[in-house]
C-alpha positions as CSV (number, residue, x, y, z in Angstrom):
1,X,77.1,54.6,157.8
2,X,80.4,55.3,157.6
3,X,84.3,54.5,156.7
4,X,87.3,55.5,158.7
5,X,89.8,57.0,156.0
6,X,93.4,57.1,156.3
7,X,94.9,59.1,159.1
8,X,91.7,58.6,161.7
9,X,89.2,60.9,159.4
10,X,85.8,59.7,159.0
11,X,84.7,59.3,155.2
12,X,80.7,59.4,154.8
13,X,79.1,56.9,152.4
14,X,77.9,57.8,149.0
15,X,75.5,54.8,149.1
16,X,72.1,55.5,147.9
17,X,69.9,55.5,150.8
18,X,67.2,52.6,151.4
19,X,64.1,52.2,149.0
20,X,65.6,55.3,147.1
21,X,66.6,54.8,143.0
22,X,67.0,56.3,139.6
23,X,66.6,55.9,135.9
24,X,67.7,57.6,132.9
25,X,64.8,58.8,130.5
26,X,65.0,61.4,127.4
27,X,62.3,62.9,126.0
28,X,62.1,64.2,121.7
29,X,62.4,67.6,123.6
30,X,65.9,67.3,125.3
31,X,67.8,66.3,122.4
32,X,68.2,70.0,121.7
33,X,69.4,70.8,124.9
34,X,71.4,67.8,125.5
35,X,69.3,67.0,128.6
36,X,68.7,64.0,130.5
37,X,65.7,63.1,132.8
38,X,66.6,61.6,136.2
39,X,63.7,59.4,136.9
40,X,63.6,59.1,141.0
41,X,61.5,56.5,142.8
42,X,61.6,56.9,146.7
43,X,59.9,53.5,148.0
44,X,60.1,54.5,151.5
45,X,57.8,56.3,154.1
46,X,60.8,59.1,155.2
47,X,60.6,62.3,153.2
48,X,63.9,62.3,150.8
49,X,65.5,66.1,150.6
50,X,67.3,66.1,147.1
51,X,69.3,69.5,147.1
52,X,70.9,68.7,143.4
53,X,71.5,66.4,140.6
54,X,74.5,66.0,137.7
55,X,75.5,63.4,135.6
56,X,79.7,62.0,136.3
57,X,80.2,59.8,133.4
58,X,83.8,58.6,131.9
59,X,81.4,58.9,128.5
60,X,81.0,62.6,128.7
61,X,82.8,65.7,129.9
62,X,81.8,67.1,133.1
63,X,78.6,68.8,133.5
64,X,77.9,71.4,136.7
65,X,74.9,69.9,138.9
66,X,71.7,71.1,138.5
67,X,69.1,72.5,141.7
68,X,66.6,70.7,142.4
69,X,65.7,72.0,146.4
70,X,62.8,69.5,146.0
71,X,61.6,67.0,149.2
72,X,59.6,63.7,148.1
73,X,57.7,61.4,149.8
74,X,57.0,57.8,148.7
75,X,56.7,58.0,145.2
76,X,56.8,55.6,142.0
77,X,58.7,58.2,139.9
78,X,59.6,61.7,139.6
79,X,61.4,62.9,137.0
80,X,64.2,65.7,137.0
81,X,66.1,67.5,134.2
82,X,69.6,67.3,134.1
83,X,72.2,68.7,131.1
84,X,74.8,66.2,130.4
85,X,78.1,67.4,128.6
86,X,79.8,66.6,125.1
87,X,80.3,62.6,124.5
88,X,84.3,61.1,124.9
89,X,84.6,59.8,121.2
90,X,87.1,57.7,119.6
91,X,87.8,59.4,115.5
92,X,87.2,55.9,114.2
93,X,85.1,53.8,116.2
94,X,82.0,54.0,119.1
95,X,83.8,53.2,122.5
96,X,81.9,51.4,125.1
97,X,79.9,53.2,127.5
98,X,82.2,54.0,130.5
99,X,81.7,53.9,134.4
100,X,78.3,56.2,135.0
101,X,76.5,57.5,138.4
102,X,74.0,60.1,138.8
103,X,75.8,61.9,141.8
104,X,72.8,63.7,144.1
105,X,73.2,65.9,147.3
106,X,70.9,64.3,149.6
107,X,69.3,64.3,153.1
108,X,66.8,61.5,154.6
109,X,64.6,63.0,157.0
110,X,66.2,64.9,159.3
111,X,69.4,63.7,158.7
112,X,72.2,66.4,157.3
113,X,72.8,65.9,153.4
114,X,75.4,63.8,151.7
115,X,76.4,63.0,148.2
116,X,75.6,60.0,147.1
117,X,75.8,58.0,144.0
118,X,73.6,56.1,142.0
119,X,75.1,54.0,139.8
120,X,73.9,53.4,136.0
121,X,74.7,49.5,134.1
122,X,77.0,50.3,131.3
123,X,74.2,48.5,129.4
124,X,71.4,50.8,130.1
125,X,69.6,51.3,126.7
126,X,69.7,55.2,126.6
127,X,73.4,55.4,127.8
128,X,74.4,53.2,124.5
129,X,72.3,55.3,122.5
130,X,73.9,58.4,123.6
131,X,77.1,57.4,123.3
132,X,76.7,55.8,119.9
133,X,74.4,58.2,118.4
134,X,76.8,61.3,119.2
135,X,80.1,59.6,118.7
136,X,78.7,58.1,115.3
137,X,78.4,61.9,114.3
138,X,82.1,62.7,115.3
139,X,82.9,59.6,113.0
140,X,81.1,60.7,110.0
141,X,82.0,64.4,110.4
142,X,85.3,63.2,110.1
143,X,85.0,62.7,106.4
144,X,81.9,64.8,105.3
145,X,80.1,68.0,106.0
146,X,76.9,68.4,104.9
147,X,75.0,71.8,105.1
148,X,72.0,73.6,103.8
149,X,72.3,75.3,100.5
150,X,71.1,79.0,100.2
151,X,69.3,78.7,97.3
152,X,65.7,77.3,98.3
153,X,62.6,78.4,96.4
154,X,59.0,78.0,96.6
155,X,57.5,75.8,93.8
156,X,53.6,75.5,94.5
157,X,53.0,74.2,97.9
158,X,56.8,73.0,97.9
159,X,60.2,74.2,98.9
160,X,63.0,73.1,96.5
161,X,66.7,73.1,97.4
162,X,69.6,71.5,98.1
163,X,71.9,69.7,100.6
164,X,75.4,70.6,100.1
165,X,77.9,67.5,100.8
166,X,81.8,68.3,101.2
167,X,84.1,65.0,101.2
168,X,87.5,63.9,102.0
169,X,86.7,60.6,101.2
170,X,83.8,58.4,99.0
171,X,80.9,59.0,101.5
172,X,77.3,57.6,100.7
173,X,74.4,59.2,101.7
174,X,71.7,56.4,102.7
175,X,68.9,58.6,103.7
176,X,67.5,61.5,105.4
177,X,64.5,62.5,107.4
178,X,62.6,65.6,108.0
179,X,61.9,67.2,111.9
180,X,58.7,67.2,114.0
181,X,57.6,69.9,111.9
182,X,59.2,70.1,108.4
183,X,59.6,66.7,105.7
184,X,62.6,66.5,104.2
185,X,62.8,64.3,101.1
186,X,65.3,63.4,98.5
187,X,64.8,62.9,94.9
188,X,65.6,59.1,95.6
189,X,66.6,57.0,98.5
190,X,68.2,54.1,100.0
191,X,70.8,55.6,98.9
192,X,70.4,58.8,98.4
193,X,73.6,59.7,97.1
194,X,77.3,58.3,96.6
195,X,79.2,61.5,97.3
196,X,82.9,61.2,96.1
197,X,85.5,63.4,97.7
198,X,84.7,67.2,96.5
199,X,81.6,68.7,96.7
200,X,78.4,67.8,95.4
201,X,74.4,69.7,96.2
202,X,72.0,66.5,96.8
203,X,68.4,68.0,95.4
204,X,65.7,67.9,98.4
205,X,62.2,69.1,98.9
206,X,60.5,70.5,101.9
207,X,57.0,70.7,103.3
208,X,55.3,71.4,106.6
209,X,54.5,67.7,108.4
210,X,51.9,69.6,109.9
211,X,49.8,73.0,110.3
212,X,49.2,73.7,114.1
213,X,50.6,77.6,115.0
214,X,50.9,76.6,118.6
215,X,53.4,73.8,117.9
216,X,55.3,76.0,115.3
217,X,55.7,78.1,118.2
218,X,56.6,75.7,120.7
219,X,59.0,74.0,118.4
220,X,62.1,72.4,120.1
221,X,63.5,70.5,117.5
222,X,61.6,71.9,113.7
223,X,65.3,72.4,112.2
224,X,67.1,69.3,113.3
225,X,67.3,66.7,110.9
226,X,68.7,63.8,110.5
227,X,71.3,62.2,107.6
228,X,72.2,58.8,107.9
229,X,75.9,57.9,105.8
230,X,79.1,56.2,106.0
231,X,82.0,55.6,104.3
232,X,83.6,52.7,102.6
233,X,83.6,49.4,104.3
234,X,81.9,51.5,107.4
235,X,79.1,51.8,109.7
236,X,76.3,54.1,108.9
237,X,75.9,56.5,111.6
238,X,73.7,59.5,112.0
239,X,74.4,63.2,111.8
240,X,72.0,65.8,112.7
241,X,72.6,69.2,110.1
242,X,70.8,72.2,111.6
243,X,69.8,74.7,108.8
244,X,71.4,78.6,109.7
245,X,68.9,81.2,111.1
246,X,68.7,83.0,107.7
247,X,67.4,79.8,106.3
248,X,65.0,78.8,109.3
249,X,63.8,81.7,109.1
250,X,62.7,81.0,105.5
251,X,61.4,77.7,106.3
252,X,58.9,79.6,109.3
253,X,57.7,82.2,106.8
254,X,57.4,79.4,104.0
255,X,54.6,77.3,106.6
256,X,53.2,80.5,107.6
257,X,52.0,80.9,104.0
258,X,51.1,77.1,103.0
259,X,49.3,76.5,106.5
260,X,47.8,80.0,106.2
261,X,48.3,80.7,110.2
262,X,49.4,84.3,111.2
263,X,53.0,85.0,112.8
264,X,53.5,85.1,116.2
């Protein structure tokens, strides 16, 4: 189908073609990458070309498409990974989700390709949680950093140290939460800490969650853990605090020895 534009010029359609559909998924392994998996379901009996995929979303900043080159035939789902950029956030409060498609290069059959657009609710469930997961960071970081200290040491089957929280303003800590591959716990929670503007180290220990050398070294997300805080009168929202290399690094050789696996 198609629309005559202005002057005489003929416009195609960006409708999605006929039995054709997506869906937004994210698996624990794309958080790091800040990917996206485009779900496709092809109900129909002609073969569906799909040359490439990106995300246009007035929630995020551009992001390039992504190849696919992949034909499918009827199918109940197929899923494609798709990087999605940096979330549009307000500094003091989680703006709705905006206007979203999933904007493929297509062709049906033998037809010649097209863009099309499939367009996502503004209430999908994973769209929200983007949005207010990453924007709730932006938030928080407004008023607190919060960084691993340099100074952890082994104590038995233990690592001891500290997370080191900088405020502008009274922040409280409410908890925090270890990775896939490492515990992270506090000397006390719920909350943790009440952090008043300056700098203050919050005392935490560290342990391997478990003792498996292939997922050590298939890690995608060992070193990102998760804070939960807010300020006065505020929402708690989450930040993710990545330890630096020196200090993952420490962490690696510290399971190596308490899981007593070799280094790969």
């Amino acid at each position: 189908m198609s629309v005559l534009a202005c002057g005489g010029q003929a416009t195609e359609s960006t409708t999605p073609p006929t039995g054709v559909s997506v869906a937004l998924q994210q698996w624990r392994s794309d958080v790091a990458a800040h990917r996206i998996q485009v779900s496709v379901t092809n109900a129909g009996d002609t073969p569906l070309h799909i040359a490439d995929l990106r995300l246009d979303s007035g929630s995020f900043e551009p992001s390039a498409p992504v190849k696919v080159d992949t034909t499918l035939g009827r199918t109940p789902r197929t899923d494609f990974p798709i990087t999605y950029g940096r979330a549009r956030c307000d500094a003091t409060a989680i703006p709705p989700v905006r206007r979203t498609d999933i904007v493929a290069t297509v062709a049906v059959g033998g037809a010649p390709p097209r863009e099309v657009r499939f367009p996502i609710p503004v209430t999908d469930g994973l769209l929200k949680q983007l949005v207010k997961y990453e924007c709730g960071e932006h938030i928080l970081r407004q008023s607190a950093t919060i960084a691993f200290g340099p100074g952890f040491t082994r104590k038995g089957d233990d690592l001891q140290g500290a997370l080191v929280v900088s405020t502008t303003r009274p922040v409280t800590i409410d908890d925090i939460d270890g990775t896939t591959h490492y515990v992270l716990e506090p000397e006390k929670r719920r909350p943790v800490a009440v952090v008043e503007p300056g700098t203050v180290d919050v005392p935490v220990t560290i342990r391997p969650t478990r003792c498996d050398p292939h997922a050590f070294a298939e890690a995608k997300q060992a070193y990102l853990f998760q804070v939960w805080g807010h300020t006065e009168g505020g929402e708690t929202y989450r930040m993710i605090v990545t330890p630096p290399k020196d200090v993952q690094e420490r962490l690696l050789d510290y399971a190596i020895e308490v899981c007593d696996f070799p280094a790969t």
